[in-house]
N, C-alpha and C positions, 0 to 999 in steps of 0.2 A: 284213472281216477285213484285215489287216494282208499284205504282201505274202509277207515273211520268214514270219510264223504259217502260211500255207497253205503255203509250201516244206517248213519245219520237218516240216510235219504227214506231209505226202506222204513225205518222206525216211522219217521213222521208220514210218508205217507199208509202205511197202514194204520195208523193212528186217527188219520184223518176221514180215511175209508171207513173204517168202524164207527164211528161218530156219526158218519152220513149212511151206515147201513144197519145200525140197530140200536137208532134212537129216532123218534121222530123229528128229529133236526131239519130234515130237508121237508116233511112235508110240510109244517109250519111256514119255515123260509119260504116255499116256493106258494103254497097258498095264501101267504100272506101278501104277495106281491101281482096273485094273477095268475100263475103259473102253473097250476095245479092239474094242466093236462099232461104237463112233464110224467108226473107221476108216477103213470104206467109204463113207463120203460128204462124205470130208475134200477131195477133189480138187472136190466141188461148190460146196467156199464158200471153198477155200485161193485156189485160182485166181480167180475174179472180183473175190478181194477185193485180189490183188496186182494185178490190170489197172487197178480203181479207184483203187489207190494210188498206182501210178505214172504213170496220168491227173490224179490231183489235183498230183504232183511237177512234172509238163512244163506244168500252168499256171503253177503258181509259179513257175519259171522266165520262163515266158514273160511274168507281170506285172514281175518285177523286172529283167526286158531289156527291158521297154517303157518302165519309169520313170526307167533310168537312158541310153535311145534307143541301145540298142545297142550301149554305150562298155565300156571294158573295164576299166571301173573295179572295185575292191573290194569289193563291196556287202552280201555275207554275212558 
């Protein structure tokens, strides 16, 4: 993959993650539909999935600091 595509990817989805883990966003949505048993094991898969996210963001980062040697050029 591309350097930017893995930054890209990480950015949005911990972006996404945090939206759904420290805002009421999901329980609205999912109470508003029914869902609201979901609820109690939303911290089981909110959370690991924003750890993963923002482990995939700090590599990107860290391929596009390696490819431009740590200059502080414009690269995104």
């Amino acid at each position: 993959m591309k350097d930017k595509t893995i930054l890209k990817t990480g950015i949005i989805g911990t972006v996404i993650a945090v939206i759904c883990c420290f805002t009421p966003f999901l329980v609205v949505v999912l109470g508003g539909v029914g869902l609201s048993a979901w609820l109690g094991w939303l911290d089981y898969v909110l959370l690991p999935a924003l750890a993963i996210c923002v482990l995939i963001m700090a590599y990107g980062f860290y391929r596009v600091w390696r490819r431009t040697g740590g200059t502080q050029e414009k690269t995104i």
